[in-house]
C-alpha positions in Angstrom: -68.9 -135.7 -12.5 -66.8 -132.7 -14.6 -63.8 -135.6 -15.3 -66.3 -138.1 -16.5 -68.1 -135.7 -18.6 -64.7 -134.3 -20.0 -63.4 -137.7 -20.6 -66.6 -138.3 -22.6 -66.0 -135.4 -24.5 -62.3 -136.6 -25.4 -63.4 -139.7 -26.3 -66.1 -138.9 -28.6 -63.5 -136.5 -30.3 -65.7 -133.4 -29.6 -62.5 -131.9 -27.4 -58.9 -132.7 -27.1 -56.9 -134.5 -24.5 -55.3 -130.9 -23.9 -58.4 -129.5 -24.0 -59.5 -131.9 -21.2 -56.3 -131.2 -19.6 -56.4 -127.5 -19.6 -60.0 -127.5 -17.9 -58.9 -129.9 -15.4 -56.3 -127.4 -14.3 -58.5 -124.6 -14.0 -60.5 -126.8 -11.3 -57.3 -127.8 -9.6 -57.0 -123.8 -9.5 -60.5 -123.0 -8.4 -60.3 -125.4 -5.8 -57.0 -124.6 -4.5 -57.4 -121.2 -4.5 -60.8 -122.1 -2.5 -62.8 -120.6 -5.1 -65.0 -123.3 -5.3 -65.4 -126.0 -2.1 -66.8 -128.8 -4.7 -65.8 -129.6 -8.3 -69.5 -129.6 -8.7 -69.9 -125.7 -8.5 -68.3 -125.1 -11.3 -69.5 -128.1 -13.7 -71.1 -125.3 -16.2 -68.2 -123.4 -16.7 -65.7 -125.9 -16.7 -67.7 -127.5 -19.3 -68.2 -124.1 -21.5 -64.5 -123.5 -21.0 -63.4 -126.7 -22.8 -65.9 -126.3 -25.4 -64.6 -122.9 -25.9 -61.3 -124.1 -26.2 -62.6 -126.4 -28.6 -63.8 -123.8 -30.7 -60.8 -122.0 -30.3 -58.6 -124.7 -31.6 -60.9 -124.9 -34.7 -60.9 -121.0 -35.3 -65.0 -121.4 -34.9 -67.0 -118.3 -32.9 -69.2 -119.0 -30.2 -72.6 -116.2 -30.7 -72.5 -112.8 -28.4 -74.5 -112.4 -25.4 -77.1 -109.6 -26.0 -75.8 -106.2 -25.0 -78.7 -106.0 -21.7 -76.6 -109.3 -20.6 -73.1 -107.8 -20.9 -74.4 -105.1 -19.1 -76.1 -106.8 -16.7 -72.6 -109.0 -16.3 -70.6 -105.6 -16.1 -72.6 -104.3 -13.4 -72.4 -106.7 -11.3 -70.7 -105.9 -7.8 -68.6 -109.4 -9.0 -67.3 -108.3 -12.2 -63.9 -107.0 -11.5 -63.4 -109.9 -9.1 -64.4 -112.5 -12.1 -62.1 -110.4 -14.2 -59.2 -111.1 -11.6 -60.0 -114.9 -11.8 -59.8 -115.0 -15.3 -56.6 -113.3 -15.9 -55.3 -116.2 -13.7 -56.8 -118.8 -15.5 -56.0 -117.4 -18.5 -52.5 -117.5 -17.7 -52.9 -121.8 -17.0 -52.2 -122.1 -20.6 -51.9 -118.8 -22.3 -54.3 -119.2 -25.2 -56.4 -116.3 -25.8 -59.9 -116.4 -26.5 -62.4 -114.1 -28.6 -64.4 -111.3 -26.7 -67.5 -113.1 -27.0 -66.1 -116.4 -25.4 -64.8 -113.9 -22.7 -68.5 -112.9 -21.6 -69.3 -116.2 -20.9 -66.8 -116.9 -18.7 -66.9 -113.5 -16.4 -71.0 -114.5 -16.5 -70.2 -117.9 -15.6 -67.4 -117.1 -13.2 -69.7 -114.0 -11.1 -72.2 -117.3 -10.9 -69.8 -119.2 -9.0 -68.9 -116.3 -6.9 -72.7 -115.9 -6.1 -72.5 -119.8 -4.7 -70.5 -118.4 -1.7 
């Protein structure tokens, strides 16, 4: 479901074909790193990730997470494993991304860890 929804994307002109790319290598990742079993469990934050990269690309910011959420996100027993994962995927294609965009994924990535 993730590839037809990024292909939409790409053809509607809402993300790039590198864009779509990029995300379809963090799934390769997740799923061989057995991180996720199903592309399926990580649909929402494949989806945020290419978005993000979307915005990235055209230098837009995505609105912070409420401080209670951050916190809530740093607390969480997952955190420093989400934070592991990301320097990972960060490394796929080495763009960096703004502190704000970085609060989504941990939140999103300590959600997929919670599937397991």
């Amino acid at each position: 479901m993730i590839k037809q929804k990024l292909e939409i994307l790409v053809s509607t002109d809402v993300i790039s074909k590198e864009t779509q790319d990029y995300s379809l290598e963090v799934l390769e990742y997740l799923l061989n790193k057995e991180i996720i079993k199903e592309s399926a469990e990580a649909e929402v934050f494949l989806t945020h990730l290419a978005m993000a990269d979307a915005r990235r690309v055209k230098n837009e910011a995505v609105a912070s997470l409420d401080e209670f959420i951050i916190s809530d996100i740093m607390m969480n027993p997952k955190y420093e494993k989400a934070k592991v994962i990301w320097s990972e995927l960060e490394k796929i294609n080495g763009n960096e991304f703004e502190e704000s965009e970085l609060d989504y994924f941990y939140l999103h990535i300590i959600n997929i860890l919670k599937e397991d």
